[in-house]
N, C-alpha and C positions, 0 to 999 in steps of 0.2 A: 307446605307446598312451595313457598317464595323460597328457604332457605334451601331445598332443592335445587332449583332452576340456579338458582347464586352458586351453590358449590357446584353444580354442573356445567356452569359459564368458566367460572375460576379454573377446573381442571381441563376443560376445554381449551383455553388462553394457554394454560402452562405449556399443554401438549405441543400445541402449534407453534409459541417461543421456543423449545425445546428442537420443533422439526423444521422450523427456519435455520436456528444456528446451525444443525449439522448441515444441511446444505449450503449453506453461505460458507462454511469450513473447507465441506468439500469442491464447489467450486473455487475458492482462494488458493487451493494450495499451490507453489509453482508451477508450472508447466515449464518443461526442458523442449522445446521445439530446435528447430534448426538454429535461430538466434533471436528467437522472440523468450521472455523473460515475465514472470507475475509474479508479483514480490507480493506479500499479505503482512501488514505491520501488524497483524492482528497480537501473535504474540511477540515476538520480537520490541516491540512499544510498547506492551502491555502497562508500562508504568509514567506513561506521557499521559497528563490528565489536561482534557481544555476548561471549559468552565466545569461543565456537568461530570465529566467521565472521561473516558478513552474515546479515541478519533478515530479507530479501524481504516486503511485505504489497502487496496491492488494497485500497485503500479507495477503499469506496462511498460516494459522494455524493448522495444526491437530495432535491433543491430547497433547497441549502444548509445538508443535515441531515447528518452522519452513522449511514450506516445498517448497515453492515456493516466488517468489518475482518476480512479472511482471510490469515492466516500462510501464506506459500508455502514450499516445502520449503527446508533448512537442515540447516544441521550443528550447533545446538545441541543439546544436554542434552535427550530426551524430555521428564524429570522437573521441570528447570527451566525448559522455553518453559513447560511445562504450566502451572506456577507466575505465572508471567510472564505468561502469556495472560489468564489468571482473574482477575488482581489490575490488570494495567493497561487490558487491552481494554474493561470495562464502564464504564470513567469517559468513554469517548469516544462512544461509540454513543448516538445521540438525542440529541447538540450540536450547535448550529449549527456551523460553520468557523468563527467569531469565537468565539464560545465556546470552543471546542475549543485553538486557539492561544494563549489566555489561561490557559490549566487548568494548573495546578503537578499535576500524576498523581503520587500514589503508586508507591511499587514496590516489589517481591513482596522479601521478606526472604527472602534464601538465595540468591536471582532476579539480583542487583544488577546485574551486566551485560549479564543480557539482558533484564529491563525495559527497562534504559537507550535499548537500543538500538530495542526496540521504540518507546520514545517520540520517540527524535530521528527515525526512519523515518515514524512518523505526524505529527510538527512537519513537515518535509521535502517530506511529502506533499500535506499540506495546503495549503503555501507552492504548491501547482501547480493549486490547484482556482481554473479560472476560474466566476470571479462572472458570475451572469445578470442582476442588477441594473444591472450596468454596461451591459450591451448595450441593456437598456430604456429607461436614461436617453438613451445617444444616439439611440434610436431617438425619443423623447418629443421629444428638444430640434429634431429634425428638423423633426418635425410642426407644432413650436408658430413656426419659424422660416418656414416654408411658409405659414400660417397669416397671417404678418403682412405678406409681400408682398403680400397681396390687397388 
């Protein structure tokens, strides 16, 4: 009877790990809105380890800002993302993307590998945010080319 209940806990557990990630997948993946941006280092960092494992984040982009940076679940240290979240997440939030890839961040004393990791995930991340600028320009040079066959 016990070793019932035990395999039916275990398979219970797997199902719900199994139907967490796919929603955590499917809400991560980018969103193309007018000039907001959600980057998922999920795979992309796949090979950035902090102390325990991988650092998963969304970062939010809108209009070339950083606006949000949400830690998705993990196997690091409660005590140390905690650390780690606090000390490197605020130098990134309200920079532009140029800004932001230029920025030498701090990190959390005690934190060392899983700051680390969080900043190469938002380096990473960032290397994936398409520029709306650029779209503008060839849409501009378009026009200005249209313009002179007349």
């Amino acid at each position: 009877m016990k070793k019932t209940i035990i395999i039916a806990a275990i398979i219970l557990l797997v199902a719900s790990s199994v139907s967490l990630d796919a929603r955590t997948k499917k809400k991560t993946t980018a969103k193309k809105a007018s000039a907001t941006q959600v980057i998922y280092t999920g795979d992309i960092a796949n090979k950035v380890i902090g102390y325990n494992g991988t650092t998963p984040l969304n970062i939010t982009v809108k209009n070339g800002v950083i606006e949000n940076i949400e830690v998705l679940p993990n196997q690091e240290s409660p005590g140390y993302l905690k650390r780690a979240k606090e000390k490197v997440l605020p130098q990134y939030i309200g920079k532009t993307v140029a800004q932001a890839k230029k920025l030498n961040a701090d990190i959390a004393t005690g934190a060392t590998y899983t700051s680390k990791a969080l900043i190469q995930n938002i380096q990473m991340g960032l290397d994936q945010v398409k520029s709306t600028s650029t779209s503008k320009k060839k849409a501009t040079s378009k026009k200005k080319a249209t313009k002179k066959r007349r």
